[in-house]
Each structure stands twice: as C-alpha cells, then as structure tokens.
Backbone bond lengths (Angstrom), bond angles and torsions (degrees), N, CA, C in turn:
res aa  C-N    CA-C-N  psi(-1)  N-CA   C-N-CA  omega(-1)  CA-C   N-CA-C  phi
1 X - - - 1.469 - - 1.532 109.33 -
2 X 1.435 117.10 118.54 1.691 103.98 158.75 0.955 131.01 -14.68
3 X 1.657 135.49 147.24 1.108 145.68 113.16 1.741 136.49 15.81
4 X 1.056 87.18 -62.68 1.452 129.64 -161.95 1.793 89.86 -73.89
5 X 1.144 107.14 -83.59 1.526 102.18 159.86 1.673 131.91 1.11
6 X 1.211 89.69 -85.89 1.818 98.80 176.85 1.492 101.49 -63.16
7 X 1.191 140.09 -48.67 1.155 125.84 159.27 1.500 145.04 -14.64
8 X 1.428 108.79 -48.56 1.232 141.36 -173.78 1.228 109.99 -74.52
9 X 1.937 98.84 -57.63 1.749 104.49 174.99 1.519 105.88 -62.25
10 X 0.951 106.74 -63.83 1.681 83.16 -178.89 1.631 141.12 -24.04
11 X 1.767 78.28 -46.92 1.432 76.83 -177.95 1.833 128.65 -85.00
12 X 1.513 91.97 -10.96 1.579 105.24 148.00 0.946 126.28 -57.09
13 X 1.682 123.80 -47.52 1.281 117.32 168.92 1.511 136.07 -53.75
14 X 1.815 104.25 -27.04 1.055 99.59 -163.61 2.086 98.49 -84.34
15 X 1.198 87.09 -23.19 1.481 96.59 -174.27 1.556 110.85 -54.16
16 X 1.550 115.04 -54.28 1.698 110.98 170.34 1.285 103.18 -60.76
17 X 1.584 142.95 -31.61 1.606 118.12 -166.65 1.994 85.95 -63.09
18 X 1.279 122.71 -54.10 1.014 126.33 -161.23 1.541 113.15 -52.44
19 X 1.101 92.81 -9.13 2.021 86.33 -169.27 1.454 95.17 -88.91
20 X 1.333 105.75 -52.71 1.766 104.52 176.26 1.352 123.38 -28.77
21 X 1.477 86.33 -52.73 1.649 108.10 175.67 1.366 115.03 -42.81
22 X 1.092 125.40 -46.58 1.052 120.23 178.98 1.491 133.47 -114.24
23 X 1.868 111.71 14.25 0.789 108.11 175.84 1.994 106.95 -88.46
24 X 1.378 84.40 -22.84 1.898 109.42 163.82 1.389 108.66 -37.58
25 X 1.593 122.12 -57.31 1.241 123.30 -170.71 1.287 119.63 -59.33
26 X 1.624 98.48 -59.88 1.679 109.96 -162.83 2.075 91.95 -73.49
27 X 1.142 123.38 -2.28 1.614 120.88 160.57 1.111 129.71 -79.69
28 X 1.863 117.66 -7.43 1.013 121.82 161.95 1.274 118.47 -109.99
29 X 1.068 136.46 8.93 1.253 154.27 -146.93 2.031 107.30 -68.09
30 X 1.072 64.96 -4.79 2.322 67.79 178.28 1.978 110.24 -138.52
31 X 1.643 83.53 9.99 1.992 89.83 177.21 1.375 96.73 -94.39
32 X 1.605 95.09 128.59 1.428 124.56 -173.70 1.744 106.99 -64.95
33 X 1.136 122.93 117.50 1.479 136.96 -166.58 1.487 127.59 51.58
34 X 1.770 99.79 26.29 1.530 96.47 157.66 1.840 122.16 -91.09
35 X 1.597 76.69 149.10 1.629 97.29 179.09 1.286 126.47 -107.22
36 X 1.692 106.02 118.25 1.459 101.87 -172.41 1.800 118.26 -54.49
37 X 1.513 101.02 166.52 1.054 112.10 -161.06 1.659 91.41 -91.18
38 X 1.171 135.07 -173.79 1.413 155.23 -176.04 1.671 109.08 -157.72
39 X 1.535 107.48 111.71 1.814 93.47 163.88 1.152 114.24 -119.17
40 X 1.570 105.05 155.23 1.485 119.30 -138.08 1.543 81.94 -121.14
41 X 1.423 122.15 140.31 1.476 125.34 150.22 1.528 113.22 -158.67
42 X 1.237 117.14 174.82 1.774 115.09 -152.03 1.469 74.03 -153.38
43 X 1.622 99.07 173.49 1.438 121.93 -172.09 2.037 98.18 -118.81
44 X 1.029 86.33 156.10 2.042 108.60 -159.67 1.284 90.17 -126.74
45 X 1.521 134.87 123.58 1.203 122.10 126.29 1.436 156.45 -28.56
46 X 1.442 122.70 126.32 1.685 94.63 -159.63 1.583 89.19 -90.12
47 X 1.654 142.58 147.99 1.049 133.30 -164.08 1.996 84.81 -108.10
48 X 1.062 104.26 171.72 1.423 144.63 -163.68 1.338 129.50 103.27
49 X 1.382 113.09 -143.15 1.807 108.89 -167.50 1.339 90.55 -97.16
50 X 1.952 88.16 169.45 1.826 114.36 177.24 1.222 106.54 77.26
51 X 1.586 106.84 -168.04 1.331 116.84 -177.27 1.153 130.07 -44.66
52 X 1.206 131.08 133.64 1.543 134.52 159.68 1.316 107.69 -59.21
53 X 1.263 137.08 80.30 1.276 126.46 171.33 1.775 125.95 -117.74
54 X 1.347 87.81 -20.73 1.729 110.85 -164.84 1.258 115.69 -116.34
55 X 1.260 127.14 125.45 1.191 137.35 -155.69 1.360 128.93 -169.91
56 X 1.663 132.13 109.48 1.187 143.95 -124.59 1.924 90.11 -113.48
57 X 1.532 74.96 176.87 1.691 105.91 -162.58 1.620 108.25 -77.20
58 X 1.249 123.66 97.14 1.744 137.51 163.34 1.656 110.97 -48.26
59 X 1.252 126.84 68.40 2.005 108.21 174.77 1.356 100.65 -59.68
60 X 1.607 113.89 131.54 1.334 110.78 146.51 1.766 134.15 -124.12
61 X 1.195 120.71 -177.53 1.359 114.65 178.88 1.610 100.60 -36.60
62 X 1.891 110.46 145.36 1.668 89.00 165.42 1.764 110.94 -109.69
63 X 0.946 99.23 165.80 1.736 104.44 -173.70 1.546 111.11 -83.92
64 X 1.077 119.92 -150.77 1.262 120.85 -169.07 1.795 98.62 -148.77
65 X 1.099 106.37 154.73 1.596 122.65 -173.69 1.978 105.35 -85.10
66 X 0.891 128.42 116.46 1.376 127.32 -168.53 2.064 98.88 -104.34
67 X 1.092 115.98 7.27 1.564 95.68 -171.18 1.849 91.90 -92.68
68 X 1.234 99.97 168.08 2.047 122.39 -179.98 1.648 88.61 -59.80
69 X 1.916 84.49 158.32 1.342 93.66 163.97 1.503 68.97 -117.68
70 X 2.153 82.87 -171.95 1.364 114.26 167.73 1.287 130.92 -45.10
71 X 1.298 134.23 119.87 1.490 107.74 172.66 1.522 119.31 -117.21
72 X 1.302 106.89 161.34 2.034 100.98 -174.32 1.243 90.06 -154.85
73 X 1.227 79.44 155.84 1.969 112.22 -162.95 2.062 92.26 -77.67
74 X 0.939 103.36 135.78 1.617 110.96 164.16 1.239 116.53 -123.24
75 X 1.980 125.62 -1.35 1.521 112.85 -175.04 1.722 126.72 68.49
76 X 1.265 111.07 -14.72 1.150 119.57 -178.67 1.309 115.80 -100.05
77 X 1.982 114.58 134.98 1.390 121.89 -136.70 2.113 87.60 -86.38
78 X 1.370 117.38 -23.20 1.149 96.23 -164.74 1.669 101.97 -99.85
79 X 1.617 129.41 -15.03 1.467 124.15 -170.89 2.065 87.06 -71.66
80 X 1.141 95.02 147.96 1.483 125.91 -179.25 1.328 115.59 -134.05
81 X 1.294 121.03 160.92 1.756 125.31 177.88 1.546 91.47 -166.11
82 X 1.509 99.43 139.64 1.883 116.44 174.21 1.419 72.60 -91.69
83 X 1.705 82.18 153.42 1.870 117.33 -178.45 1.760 81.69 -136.42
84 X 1.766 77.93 110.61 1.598 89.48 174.55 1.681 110.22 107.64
85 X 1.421 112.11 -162.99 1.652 103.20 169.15 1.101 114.12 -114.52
86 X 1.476 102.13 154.92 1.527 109.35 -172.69 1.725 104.67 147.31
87 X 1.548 104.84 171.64 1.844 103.87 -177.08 1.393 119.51 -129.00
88 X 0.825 139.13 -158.11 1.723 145.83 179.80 1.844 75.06 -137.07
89 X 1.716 106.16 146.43 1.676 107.24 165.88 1.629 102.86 -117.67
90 X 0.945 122.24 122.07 1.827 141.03 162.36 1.583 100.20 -74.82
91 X 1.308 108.92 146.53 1.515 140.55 126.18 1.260 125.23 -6.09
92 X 1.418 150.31 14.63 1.887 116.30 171.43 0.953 129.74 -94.32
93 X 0.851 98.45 110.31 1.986 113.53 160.14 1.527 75.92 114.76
94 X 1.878 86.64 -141.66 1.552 120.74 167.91 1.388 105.73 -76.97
95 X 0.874 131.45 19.95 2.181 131.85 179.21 1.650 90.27 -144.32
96 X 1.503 84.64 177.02 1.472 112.79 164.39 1.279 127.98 -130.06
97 X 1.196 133.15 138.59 1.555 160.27 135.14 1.316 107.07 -41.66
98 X 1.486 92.58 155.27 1.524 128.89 170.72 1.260 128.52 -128.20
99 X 1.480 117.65 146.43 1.856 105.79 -160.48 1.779 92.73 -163.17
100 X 1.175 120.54 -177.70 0.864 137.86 -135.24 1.168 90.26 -140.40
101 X 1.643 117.03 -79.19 1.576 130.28 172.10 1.732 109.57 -6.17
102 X 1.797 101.14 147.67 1.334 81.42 167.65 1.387 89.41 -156.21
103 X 1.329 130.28 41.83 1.163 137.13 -165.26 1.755 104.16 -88.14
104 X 1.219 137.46 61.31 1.469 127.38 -162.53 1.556 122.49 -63.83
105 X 0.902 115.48 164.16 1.665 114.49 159.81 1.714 100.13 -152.93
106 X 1.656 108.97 160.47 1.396 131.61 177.07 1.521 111.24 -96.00
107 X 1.352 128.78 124.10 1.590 121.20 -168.56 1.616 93.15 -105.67
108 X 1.214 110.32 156.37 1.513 125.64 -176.06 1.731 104.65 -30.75
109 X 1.399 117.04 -44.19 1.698 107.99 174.93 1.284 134.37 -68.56
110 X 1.477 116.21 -8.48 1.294 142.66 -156.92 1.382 122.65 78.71
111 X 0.976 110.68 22.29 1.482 99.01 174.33 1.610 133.76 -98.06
112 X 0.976 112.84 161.34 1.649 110.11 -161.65 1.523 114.91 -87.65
113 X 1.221 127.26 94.33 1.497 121.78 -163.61 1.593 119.75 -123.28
114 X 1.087 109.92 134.26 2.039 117.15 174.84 1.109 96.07 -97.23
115 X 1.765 119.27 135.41 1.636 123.88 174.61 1.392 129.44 35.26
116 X 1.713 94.14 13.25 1.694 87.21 160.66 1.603 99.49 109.56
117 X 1.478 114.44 -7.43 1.452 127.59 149.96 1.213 154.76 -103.37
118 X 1.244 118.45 100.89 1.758 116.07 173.00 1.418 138.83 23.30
119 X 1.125 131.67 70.95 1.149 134.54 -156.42 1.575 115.39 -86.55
120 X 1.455 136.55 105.48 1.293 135.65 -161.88 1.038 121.85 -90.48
121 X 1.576 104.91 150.40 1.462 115.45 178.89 1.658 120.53 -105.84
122 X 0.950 115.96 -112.14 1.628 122.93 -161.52 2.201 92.94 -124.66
123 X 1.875 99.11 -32.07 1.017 94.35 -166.49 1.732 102.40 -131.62
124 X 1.695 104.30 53.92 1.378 99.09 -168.82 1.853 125.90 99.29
125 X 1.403 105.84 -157.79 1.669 107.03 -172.31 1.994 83.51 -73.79
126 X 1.524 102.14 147.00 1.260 115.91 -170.25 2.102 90.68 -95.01
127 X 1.232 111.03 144.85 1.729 104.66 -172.84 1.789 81.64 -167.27
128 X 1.539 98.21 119.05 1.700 123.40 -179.17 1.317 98.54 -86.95
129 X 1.583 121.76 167.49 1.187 135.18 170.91 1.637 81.05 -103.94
130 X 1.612 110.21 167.16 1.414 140.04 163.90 1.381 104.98 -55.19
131 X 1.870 80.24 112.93 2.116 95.38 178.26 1.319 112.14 -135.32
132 X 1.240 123.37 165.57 1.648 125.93 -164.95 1.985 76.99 -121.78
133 X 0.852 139.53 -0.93 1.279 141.74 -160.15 1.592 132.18 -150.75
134 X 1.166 140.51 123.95 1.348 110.04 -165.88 1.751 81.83 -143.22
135 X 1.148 113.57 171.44 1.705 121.66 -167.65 1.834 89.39 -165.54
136 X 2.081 116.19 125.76 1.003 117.50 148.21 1.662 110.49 -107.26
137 X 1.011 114.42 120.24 1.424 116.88 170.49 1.652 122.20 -52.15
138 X 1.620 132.51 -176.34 1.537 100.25 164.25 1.216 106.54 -88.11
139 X 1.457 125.75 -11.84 1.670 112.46 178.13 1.407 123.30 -66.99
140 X 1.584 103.47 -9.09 1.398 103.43 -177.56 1.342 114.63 102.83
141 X 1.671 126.60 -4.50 1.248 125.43 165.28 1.726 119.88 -85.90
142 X 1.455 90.03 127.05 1.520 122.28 -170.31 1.472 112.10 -80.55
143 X 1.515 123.58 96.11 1.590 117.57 173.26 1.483 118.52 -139.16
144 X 1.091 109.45 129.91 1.228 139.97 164.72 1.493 140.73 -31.73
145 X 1.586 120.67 152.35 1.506 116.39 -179.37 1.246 84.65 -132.67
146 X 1.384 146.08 133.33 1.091 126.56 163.46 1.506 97.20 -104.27
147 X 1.440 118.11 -165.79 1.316 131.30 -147.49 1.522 100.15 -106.04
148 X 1.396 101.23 127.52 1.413 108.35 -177.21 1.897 110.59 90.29
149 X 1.187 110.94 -11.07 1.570 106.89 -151.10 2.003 84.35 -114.30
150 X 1.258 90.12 157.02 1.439 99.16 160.50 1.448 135.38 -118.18
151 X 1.297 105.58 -13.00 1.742 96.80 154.79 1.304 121.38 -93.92
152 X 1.470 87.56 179.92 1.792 97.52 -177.08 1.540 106.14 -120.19
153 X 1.216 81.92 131.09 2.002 94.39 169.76 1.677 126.59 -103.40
154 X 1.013 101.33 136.57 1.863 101.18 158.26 1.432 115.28 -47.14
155 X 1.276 104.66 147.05 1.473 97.44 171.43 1.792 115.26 -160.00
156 X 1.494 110.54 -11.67 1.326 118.30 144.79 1.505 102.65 -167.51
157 X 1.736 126.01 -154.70 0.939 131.25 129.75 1.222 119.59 -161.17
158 X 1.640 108.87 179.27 1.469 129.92 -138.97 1.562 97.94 -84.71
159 X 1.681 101.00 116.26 1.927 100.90 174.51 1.189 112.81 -81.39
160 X 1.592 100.16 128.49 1.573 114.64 -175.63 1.544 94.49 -106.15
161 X 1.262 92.19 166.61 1.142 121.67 153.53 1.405 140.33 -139.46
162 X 1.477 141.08 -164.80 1.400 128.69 -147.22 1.677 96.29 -174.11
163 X 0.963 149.61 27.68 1.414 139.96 -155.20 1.306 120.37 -71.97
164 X 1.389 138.56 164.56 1.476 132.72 -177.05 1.672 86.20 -84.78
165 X 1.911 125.83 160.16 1.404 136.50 -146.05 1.600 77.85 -90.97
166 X 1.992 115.99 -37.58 1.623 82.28 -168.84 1.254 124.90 -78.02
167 X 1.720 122.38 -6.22 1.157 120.33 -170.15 1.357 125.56 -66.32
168 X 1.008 118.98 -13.56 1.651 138.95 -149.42 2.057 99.07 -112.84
169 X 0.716 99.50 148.11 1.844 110.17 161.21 1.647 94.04 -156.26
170 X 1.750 108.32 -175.15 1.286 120.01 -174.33 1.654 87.82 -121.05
171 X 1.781 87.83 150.19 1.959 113.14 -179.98 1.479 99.50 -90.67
172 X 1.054 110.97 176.31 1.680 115.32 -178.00 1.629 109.50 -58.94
173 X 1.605 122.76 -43.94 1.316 114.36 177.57 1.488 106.62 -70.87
174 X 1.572 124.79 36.32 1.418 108.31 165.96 1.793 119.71 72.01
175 X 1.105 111.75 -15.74 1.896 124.61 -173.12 1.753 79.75 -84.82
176 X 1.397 87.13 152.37 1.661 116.24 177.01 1.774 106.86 -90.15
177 X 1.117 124.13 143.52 1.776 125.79 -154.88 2.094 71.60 -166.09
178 X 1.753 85.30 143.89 1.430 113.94 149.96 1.481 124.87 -65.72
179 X 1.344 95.12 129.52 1.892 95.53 -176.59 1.656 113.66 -47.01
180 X 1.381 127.61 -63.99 1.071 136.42 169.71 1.469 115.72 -53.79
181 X 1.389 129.74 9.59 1.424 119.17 159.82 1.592 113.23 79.01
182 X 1.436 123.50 -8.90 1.539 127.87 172.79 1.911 114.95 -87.22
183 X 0.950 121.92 -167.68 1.295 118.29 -142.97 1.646 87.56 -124.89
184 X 1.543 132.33 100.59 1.155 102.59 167.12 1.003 142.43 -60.08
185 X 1.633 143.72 179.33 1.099 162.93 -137.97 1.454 115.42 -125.32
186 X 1.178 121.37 89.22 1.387 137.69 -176.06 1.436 123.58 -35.64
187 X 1.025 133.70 124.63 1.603 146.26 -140.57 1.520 99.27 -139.95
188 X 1.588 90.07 114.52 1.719 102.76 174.94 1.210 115.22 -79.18
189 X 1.432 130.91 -43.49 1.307 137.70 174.35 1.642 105.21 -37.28
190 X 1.590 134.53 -22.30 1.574 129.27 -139.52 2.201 78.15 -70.32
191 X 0.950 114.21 160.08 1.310 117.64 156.20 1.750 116.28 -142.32
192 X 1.997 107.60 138.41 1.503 119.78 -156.93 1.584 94.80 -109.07
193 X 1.178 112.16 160.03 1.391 117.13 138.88 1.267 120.32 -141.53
194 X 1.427 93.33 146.23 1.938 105.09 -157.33 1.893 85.81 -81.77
195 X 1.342 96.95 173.46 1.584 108.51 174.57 1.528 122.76 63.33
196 X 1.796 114.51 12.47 1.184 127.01 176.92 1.544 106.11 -117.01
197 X 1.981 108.28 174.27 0.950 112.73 137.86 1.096 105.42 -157.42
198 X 1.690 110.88 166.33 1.526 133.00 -158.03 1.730 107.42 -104.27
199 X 1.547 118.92 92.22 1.490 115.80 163.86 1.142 126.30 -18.66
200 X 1.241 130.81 -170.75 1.625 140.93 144.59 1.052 104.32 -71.72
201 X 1.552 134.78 153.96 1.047 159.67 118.25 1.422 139.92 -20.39
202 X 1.281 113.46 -31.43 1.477 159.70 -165.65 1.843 96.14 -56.00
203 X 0.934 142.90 92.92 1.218 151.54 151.46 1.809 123.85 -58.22
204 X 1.373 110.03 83.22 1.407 112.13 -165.56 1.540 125.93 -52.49
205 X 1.608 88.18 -30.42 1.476 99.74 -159.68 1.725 95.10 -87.11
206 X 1.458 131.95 -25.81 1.519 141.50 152.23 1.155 99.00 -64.06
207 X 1.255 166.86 -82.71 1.346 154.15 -170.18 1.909 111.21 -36.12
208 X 1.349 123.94 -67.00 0.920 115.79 163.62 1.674 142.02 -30.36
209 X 1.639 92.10 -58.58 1.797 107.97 164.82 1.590 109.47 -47.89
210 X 1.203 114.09 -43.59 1.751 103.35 -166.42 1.497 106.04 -88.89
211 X 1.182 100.18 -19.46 1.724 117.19 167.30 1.495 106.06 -61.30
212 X 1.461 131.24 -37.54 1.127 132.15 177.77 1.654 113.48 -73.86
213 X 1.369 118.87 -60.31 1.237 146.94 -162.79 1.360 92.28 -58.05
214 X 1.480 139.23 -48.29 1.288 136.32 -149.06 1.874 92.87 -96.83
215 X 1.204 123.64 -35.42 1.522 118.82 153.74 1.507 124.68 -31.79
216 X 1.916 97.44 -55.12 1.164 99.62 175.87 1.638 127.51 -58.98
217 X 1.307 93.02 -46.19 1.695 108.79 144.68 1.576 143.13 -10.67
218 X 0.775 106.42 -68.37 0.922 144.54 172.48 1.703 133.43 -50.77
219 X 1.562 102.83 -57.52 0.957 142.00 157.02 1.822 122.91 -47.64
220 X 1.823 86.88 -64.66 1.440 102.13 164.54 1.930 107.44 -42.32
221 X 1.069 106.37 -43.90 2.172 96.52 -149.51 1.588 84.51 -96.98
222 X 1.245 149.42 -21.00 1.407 125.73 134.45 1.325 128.05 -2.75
223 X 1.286 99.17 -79.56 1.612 140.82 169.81 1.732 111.29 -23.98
224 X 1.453 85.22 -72.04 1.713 90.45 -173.49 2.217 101.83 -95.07
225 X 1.408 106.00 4.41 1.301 98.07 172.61 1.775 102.51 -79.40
226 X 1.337 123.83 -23.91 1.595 116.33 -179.62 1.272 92.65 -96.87
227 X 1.395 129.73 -22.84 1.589 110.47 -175.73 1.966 108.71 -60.80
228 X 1.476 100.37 -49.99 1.783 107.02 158.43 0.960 106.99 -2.61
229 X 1.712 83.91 -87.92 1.822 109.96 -147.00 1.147 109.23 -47.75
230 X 2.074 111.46 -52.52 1.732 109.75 -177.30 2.081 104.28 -60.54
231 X 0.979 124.62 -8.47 1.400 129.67 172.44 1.657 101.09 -53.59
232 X 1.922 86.86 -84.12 1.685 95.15 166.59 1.668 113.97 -28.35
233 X 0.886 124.05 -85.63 1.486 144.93 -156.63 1.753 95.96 -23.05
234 X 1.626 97.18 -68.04 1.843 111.08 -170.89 1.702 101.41 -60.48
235 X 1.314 113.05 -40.70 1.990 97.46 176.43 1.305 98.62 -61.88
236 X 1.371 133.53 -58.92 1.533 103.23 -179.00 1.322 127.32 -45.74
237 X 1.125 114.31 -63.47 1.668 115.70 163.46 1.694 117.26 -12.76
238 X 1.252 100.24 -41.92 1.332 105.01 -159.50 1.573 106.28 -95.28
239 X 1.144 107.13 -38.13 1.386 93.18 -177.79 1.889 115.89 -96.60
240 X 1.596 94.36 14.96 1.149 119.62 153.07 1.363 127.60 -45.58
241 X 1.065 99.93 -85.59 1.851 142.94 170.17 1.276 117.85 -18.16
C-alpha cells in the first residue's frame, strides 16, 4: 500500500481526536473555571526508501489553555476567583488537583469543599470552626467571625498555586494535575478575590472556526485518500499487463 495512505489515516485520526477536542470545549462553555483544552500534534516521518517527503500525524498529550475567563461579582463571602494565573489545589485521592473553580461550600463538619472535594490549605484539607462571618483576603488567607465574638481571626489559608502552562495537563475528572505526578509548589504571588467567580475560558466563536477548518480537513484527505487508492489501482494494472 502507498505511503500516502498511512499518511492520510493519520491525519484523519488526528482530525477526530481533534473534533472531540473541541466538541469538549464548546460543552463546557458555561462551567465555572473550566479550561479549554489545546491539541497538540507534530509530524513523524514515514520510514522506508526514496524521498523524504511523506510524513504522518504525531498525537500528543494535550495542554491546557492558560488565558482568564470572565469574571462576575456574586456577593458571596465563600465563591472566589484568581485574578491573573494560577489555581486553588483540592483533595483527590491520595494526591492533589488543580482547578480554577472557586465556587466553595462548608459540609456539616466544617470543612471547606469544591464538588464534594477537599479544599487545601497551607496545612492540608482546610476545616473552619463555627462562624457567623467568613473573610478571604487576596492572598488567600481565610478568617473568621465566630458567633457572638467580634473579632476576626486567622485560621488558615488557601494553597495556591502558579505553574508553568507546560507543566500541567488534565486527569480524567477534568481537574488540572502536574505532568510528572508531584505536588506543586505553592506560590505567594497567586492573587484571589472573594465575592467573585471566574467563567470558562472557552471561546465559542474559536471553537466553532476550528470546528469548521478541520471539516475542511477532513474532507481534503478523503479526496486524496481515493486519489491513492486509484494511484494504487493503475500500478497494479500496470505491472499487471
């Protein structure tokens, strides 16, 4: 079989990972601190004889989109949003995740949780004493009014982080994790503001366009996948004859 062939599939292939890709995006397109996805692919040599000319489709890990979403004020003392880059780190499993989200809630024990996960501090899962009051600073320190009392105390704060865009990819639940599987390194610079939250990222009208383009795509290696084959077809013929 040609060259040309495996070529083609590839690049079909890479074209459906890509559609997913982005049909993923524009599906999150109203989830509060998701980050579009990015797919990454490179070109492979096809090895055998003759010209170097032909050369197939590389999939690789895909990255993640690092620019702001939207943000809007909600008034509410526990929703949060980083201004700028950087993450809030959650709880999974035995490791931790990274997210964007900053929508919090307090579960019957006090503890501080996103979707039902662990939300960390400086010293682990973050867990308040009983407050009529709660205050996030922009550094991310979390303090308190408790009940009956009139000052406010420290009582932990929120581990940020800051990572370089390539270090990071997303785990199957969609949360942002370090490529190498270690725990990043908490970043004072990250800056919050309490009483917000941070949209998606997700650019519809860019999701769509590449949604188009990769049709066009698509279309094209059709095209030259029967032009091949009738290629193939006539060398047999010929050395038929």
């Amino acid at each position: 079989m040609d060259a040309l062939i495996f070529t083609l599939m590839s690049g079909a292939e890479r074209g459906l990972r890509a559609q997913q890709i982005h049909a993923n995006n524009l599906a999150n397109l109203e989830t509060g601190g998701f980050r579009a996805d990015l797919e990454l692919a490179t070109s492979q040599a096809v090895n055998g004889y003759g010209y170097d000319a032909r050369h197939m489709s590389q999939l690789q890990a895909n990255s993640v989109a690092s620019r702001e979403g939207v943000m809007r004020a909600t008034g509410q003392d526990l929703d949060v949003a980083i201004s700028g880059q950087g993450y809030f780190a959650v709880q999974f499993g035995d490791a931790e995740a990274y997210t964007r989200a900053g929508h919090f809630t307090v579960d019957q024990d006090g503890q501080l949780t996103l979707d039902g996960r662990a939300v960390l501090g400086d010293g682990g899962p973050i867990v308040l004493p009983q407050f009529s009051r709660v205050q996030i600073a922009t550094d991310g320190v979390i303090s308190i009014q408790a009940p009956g009392q009139l000052e406010i105390q420290e009582v932990d704060r929120l581990r940020l982080v800051k990572p370089n865009p390539a270090e990071v990819t997303k785990n199957q639940a969609g949360l942002i994790v370090a490529r190498n599987g270690e725990p990043l390194p908490p970043d004072e610079t990250v800056v919050v503001r309490s009483g917000h939250l941070e949209g998606s990222n997700v650019s519809a009208i860019e999701e769509m366009i590449a949604v188009m383009n990769l049709t066009r795509e698509f279309e094209i290696q059709m095209k030259l996948y029967r032009a091949a084959d009738a290629m193939a077809e006539n060398g047999n013929r010929l050395v038929g004859a």
